[in-house]
matplotlib code that plots the C-alpha trace (Angstrom):
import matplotlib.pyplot as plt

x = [0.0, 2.6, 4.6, 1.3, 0.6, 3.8, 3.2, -0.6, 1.3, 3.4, 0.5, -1.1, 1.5, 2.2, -1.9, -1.7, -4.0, -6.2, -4.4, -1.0, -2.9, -4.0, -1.0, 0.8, -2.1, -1.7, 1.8, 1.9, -0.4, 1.5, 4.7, 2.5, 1.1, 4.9, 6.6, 3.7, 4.7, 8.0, 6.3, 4.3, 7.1, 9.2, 6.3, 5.6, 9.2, 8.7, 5.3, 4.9, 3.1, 4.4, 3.6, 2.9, -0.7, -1.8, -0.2, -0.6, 1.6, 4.9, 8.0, 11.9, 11.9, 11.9, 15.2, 16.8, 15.2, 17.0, 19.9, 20.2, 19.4, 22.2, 20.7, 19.5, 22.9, 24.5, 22.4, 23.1, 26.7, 26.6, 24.8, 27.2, 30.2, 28.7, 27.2, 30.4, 32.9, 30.0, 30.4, 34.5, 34.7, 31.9, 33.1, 36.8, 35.8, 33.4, 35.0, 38.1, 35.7, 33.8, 36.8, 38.3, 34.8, 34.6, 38.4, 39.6, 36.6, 38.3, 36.6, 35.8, 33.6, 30.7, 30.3, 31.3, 28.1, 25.9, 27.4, 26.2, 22.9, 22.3, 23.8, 21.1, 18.0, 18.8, 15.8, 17.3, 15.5, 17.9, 21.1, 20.2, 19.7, 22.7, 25.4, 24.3, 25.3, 28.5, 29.8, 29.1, 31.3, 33.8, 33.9, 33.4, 34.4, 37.2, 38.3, 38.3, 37.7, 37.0, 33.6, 31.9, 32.4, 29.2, 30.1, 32.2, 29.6, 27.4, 29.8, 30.6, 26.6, 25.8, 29.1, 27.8, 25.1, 26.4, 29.8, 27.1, 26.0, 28.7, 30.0, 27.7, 27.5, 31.2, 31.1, 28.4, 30.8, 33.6, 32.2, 30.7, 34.1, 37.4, 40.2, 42.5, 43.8, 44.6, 46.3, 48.1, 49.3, 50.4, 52.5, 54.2, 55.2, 52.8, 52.9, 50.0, 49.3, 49.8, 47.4, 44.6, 45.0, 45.4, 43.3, 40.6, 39.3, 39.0, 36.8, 35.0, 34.4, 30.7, 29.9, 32.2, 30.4, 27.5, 28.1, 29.5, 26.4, 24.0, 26.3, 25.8, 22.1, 21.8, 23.3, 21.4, 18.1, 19.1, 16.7, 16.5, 20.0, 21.2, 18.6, 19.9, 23.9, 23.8, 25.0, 24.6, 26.0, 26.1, 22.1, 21.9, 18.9, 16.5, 16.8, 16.4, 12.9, 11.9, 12.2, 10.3, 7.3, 6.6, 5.7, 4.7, 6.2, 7.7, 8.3, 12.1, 12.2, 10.7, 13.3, 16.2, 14.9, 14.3, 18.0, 19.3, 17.3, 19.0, 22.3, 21.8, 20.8, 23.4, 25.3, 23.7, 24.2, 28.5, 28.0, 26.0, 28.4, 31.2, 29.7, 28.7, 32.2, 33.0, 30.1, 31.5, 35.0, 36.5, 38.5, 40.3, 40.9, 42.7, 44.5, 45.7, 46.7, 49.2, 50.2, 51.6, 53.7, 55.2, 56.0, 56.4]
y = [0.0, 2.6, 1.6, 2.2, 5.9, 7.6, 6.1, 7.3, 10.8, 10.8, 9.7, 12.9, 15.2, 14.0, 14.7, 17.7, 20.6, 22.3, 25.6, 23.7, 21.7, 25.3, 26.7, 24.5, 24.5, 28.1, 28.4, 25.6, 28.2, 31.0, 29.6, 28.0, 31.8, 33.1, 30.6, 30.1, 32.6, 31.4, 28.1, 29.9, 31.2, 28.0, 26.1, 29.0, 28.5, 25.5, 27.1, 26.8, 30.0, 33.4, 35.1, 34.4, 35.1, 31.4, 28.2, 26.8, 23.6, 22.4, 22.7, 23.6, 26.3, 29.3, 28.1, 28.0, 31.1, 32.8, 31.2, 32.5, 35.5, 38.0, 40.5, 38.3, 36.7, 39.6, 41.1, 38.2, 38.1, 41.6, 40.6, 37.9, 40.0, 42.8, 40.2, 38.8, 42.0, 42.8, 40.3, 40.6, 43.8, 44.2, 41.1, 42.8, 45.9, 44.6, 42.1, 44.2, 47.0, 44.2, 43.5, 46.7, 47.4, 44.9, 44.2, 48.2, 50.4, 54.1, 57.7, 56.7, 53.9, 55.5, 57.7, 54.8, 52.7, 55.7, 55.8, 52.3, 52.8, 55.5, 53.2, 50.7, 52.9, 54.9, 54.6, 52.8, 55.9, 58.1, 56.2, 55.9, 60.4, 60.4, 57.8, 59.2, 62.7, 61.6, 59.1, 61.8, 64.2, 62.0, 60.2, 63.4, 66.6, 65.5, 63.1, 59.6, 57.4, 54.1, 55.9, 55.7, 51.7, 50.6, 47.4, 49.6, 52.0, 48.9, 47.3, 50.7, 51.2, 47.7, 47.2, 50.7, 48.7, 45.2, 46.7, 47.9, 44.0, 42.4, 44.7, 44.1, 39.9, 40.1, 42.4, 40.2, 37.1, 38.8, 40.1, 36.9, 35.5, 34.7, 36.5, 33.9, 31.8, 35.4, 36.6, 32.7, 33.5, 37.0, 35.5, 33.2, 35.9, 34.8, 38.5, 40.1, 38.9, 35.3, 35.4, 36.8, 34.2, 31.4, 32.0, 34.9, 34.2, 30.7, 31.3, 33.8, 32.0, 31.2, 35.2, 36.0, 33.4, 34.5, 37.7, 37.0, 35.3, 37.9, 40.6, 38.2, 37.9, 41.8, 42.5, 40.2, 41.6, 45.4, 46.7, 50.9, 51.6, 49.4, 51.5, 54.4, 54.2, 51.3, 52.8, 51.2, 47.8, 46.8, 46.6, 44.0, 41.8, 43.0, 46.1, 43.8, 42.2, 45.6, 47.3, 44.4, 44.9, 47.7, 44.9, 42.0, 38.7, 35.9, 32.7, 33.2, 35.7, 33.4, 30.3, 32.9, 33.9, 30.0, 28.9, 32.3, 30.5, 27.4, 29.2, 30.6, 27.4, 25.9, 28.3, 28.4, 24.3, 24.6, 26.9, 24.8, 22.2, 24.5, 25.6, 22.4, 21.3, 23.8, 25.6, 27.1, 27.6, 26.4, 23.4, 26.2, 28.5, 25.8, 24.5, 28.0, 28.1, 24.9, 27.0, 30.0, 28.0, 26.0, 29.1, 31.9]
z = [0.0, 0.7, -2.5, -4.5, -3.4, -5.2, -8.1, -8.6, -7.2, -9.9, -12.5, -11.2, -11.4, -15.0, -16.1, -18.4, -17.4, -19.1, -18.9, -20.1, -23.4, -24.1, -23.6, -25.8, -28.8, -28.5, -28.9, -31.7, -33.6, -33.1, -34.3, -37.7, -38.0, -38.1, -40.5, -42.4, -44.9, -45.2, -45.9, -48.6, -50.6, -50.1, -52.4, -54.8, -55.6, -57.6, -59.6, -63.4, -63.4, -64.6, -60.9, -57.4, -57.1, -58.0, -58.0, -61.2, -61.5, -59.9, -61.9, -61.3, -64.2, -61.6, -60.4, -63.6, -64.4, -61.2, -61.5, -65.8, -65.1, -64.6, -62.3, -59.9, -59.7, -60.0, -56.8, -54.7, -55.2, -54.2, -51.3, -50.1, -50.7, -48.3, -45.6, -45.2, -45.2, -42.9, -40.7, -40.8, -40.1, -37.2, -35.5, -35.2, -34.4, -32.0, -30.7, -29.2, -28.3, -26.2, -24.5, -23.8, -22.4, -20.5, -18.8, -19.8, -18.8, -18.6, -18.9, -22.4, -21.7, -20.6, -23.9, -25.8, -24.6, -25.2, -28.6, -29.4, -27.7, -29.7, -33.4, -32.2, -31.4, -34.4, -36.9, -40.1, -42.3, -40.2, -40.3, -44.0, -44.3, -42.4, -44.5, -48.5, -48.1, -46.1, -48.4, -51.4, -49.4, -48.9, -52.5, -54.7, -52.3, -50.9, -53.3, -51.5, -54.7, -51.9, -51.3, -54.5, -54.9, -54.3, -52.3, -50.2, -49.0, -48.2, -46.0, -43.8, -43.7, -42.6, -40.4, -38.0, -36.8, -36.9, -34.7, -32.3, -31.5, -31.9, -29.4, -27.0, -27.3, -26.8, -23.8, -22.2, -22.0, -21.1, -18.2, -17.0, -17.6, -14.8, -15.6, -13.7, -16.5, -18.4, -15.1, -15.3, -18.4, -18.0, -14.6, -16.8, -19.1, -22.2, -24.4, -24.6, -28.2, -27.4, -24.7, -26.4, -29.5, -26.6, -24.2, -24.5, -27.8, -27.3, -24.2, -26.4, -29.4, -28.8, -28.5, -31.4, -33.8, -32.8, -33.3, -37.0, -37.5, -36.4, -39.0, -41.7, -41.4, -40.5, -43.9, -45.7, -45.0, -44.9, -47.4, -46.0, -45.6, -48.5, -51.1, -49.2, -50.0, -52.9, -56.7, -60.1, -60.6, -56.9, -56.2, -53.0, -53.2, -50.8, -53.4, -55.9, -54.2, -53.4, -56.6, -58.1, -56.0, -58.9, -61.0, -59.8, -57.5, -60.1, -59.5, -59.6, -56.9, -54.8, -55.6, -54.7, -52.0, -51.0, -52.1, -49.6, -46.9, -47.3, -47.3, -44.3, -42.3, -43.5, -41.7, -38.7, -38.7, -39.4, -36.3, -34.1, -34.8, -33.7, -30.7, -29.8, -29.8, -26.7, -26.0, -22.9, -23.7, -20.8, -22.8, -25.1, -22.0, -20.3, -24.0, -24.6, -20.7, -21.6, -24.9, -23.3, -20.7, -23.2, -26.0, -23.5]

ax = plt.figure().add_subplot(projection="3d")
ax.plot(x, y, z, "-o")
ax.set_aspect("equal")
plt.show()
C-alpha cells in the first residue's frame, strides 16, 4: 500500500492541465502563424506560373530562371560579398571593443556605450539620411575614390550597426568571464598577443560566432539603408525584391529567396556544430593556458 501511493502521485502530477494543453495549442499556432509565410514562398518556388498570385503547376523552371538571369545573380553576389565583409569587419571591431569594455573600462567607456545605444536605437530611415550625403562628401568633395564603390559604402553602412552588436555579445561574455587563466598567463610571461590568441578568444568563441552570424544575417536583410547608400551595378537583393514589387512577385524571386534560406541554415548548422564542440570555452581556455607556458 505505501509503495502504490507515489506512483498514482506521480501519475497525477504527469496529467496535463487544461491551462498547459491550451497553452501549448496556442503556442503551436502561433509559431504556424509566423513561418507560415515562409512556408508559402518555399512552395511558390517550384510554380509553373508566370507570378505568385496562384499556384498553377509544380515545376523547377523558376530556379533555372534565377539562376540564368544575370541580375539576380548579380544582386546576390553583391549581397554575399557585403554580408560577409560585414560580418568581418563588425566582428573585429566589435570584438576588441567588447573587450576593452569589459576588462579596460576608462573615462571613455561611458560615452562609448551611449554611442552604441544610440547606433542601435537609431531609426534605419535616419542612419540611411545620415550615411548618403557623407559618403558623397567624402567620394566626390574631398576626393576619397574608396567611397563611391558601391560594395564599399554597403559594407561601412551595414558594419555601424552590426559593430554595435557584436559589441555588446562580446562584452556580455567577457564580463561573465574569470580572468584567472589570463592573469596565469600574464605571470608566466605569455605577451599580450599570445594570450589573447590562446586563451581569451577561445573562451569567447561562442559570443564571437554568434556575433559574426547575427552581422551576416543583419546584412542580408538590410533593405533601408542598403537602397539608401547602394550605386549602379552593386544593387543587394532586398533592393532587388523591393524594386520588383513595382511589377509583380515571379516565380524566380521566390526560388532565390528559398535557395538564400537554405544558405543561411546551412550556416547556422556549421555553427552549431562548432559551438557544440566547446560551447563554454573552458577546454580552449585551459589548452591556450598549456600553450603560453610551453612558447612563452
Amino acid at each position: 500500500m505505501s509503495g502504490a501511493a507515489p506512483v498514482a502521485g506521480s501519475r497525477r502530477r504527469r496529467r496535463i492541465r487544461p491551462a498547459d494543453a491550451f497553452l501549448n495549442v496556442w503556442g503551436t499556432l502561433s509559431l504556424l502563424f509566423l513561418f507560415f509565410p515562409i512556408i508559402v514562398i518555399v512552395v511558390f518556388s517550384f510554380n509553373s506560373g508566370r507570378t505568385l498570385q496562384t499556384f498553377e503547376g509544380f515545376s523547377f523552371q523558376p530556379y533555372v530562371a534565377a539562376l540564368s538571369n544575370p541580375a539576380i545573380t548579380n544582386s546576390i553576389t553583391v549581397s554575399l560579398i557585403t554580408a560577409a565583409g560585414t560580418a568581418v569587419v563588425a566582428t573585429a571591431l566589435g570584438t576588441f571593443a567588447g573587450i576593452a569594455l569589459a576588462r579596460r573600462p576608462g573615462w571613455w567607456a561611458p560615452a562609448l556605450l551611449v554611442l552604441l545605444g544610440l547606433v542601435m536605437v537609431t531609426p534605419e530611415i535616419v542612419s540611411a539620411i545620415s550615411l548618403l550625403p557623407w559618403f558623397v562628401t567624402l567620394g566626390v568633395d574631398w576626393g576619397f575614390a574608396g567611397f563611391n564603390i558601391g560594395q564599399v559604402r554597403l559594407i561601412i553602412a551595414n558594419s555601424l550597426f552590426a559593430s554595435a552588436v557584436v559589441t555588446f555579445i562580446v562584452r556580455a561574455r567577457v564580463t561573465g568571464m574569470n580572468e584567472t587563466l589570463e592573469e596565469a598567463a600574464a605571470d608566466l610571461y605569455a605577451p599580450p598577443f599570445r594570450r589573447f590568441t590562446d586563451i581569451t578568444l577561445p573562451l569567447i568563441r561562442p559570443a564571437v560566432i554568434s556575433g559574426a552570424l547575427l552581422a551576416f544575417t543583419l546584412s542580408l536583410d538590410n533593405t533601408v539603408v542598403s537602397s539608401f547608400v547602394s550605386v549602379a551595378g552593386s544593387t543587394p537583393w532586398p533592393v532587388y525584391v523591393f524594386a520588383s514589387l513595382k511589377a509583380s512577385l515571379r516565380p524566380e524571386i521566390a526560388a532565390m529567396s528559398t535557395l538564400v534560406l537554405v544558405l543561411t541554415l546551412i550556416v547556422l548548422g556549421i555553427a552549431a556544430l562548432i559551438l557544440r564542440r566547446d560551447p563554454s570555452g573552458s577546454d580552449g581556455g585551459a589548452a591556450g593556458l598549456t600553450g603560453a607556458m610551453v612558447g612563452r
